[in-house]
N, C-alpha and C positions, 0 to 999 in steps of 0.2 A: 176463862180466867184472864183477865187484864193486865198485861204488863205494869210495871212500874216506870213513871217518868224520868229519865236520866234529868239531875239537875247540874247545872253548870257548876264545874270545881273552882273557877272565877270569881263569880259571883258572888258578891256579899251574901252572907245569910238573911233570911226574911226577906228581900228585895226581889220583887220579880219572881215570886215563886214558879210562877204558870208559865215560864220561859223556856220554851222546848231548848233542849242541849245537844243536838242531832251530830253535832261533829266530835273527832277525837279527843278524849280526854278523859270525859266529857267535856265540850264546851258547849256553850251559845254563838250564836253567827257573831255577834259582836266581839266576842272574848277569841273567836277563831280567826278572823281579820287580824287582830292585832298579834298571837302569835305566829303568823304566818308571815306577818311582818318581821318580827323579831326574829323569825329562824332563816329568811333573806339575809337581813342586815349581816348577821353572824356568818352568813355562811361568803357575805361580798367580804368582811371583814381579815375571814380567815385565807381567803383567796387571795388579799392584797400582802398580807403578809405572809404568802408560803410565795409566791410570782414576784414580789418587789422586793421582799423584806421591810417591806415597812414595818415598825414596831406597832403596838396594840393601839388602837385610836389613832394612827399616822394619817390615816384618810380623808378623816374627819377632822383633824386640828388642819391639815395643809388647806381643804377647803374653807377651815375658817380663816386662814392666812390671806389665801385667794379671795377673798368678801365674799365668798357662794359664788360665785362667779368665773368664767373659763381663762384662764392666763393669757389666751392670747386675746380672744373677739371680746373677751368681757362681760355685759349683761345681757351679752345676745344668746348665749346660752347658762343656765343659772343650774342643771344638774337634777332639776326638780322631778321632770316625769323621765329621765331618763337619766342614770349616773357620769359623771365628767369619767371621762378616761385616764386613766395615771400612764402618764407621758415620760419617758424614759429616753436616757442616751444608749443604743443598738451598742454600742463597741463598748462601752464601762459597765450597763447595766446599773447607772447609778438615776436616780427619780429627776425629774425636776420640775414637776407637776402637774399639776390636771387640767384636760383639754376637752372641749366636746368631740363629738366624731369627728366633724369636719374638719376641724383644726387639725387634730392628732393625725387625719388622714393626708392635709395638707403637710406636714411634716415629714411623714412618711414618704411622701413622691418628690418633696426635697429633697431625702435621702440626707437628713438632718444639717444641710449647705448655708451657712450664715449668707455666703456668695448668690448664691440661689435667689433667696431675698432682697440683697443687695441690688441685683439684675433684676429683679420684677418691680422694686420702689422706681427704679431708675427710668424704666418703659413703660407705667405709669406716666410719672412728673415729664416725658419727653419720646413721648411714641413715635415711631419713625416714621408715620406717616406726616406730623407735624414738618420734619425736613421741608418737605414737596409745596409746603405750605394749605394742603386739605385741610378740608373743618368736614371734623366726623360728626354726625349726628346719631344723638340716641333716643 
């Protein structure tokens, strides 16, 4: 006796009948991708808002604020195959928005110091070997 074909609960009816539905649900591999994505999304969503407080969608509007893009490097990192980090002040716990790792990591080893950066722009623009009068090569 022959099983019966699980048909996709997705799926428009009459479309694709012959469509094996092998994943929970039943779905189809197609219709399984995309809730698997939606139960991600949901579950990054609810994470930002029990950790940050962000309210419902905060995530998603601040990255539309930010142009899809990371607050500080900018379109060097855009969030796409990896999510921006929600970037937070340690001492208020209050947001101030999304960074890629490396950023968020250079923050961290700041140890969040406006000064910090002030003193790295500065040895930059007038490295101390300059004094001596050396020409570094790179």
């Amino acid at each position: 006796m022959a099983s019966a074909a699980k048909v996709c609960k997705d799926c428009p009816p009459g479309i694709k009948k012959n469509r094996p539905a092998p994943h929970p649900g039943p779905r189809c591999a197609t219709h399984w991708r995309q809730e698997v994505k939606r139960r991600e999304a949901r579950a990054h969503e609810m994470h930002v808002q029990k950790t940050y407080g962000l309210p419902p969608g905060g995530y998603e509007s601040l990255y539309a604020v930010q142009g899809g893009v990371c607050a500080i490097c900018g379109p060097r990192a855009k969030g796409i195959s990896k999510r921006l980090a929600v970037d937070h002040d340690h001492a208020t716990g209050a947001v101030r928005g999304l960074c890629c790792t490396a950023c968020n990591r250079l923050l961290g080893h700041a140890r969040d110091s406006a000064e910090f950066f002030e003193r790295a722009a500065e040895y930059l623009r007038n490295p101390p070997a300059k004094r001596f009068g050396w020409r570094v090569t790179q």
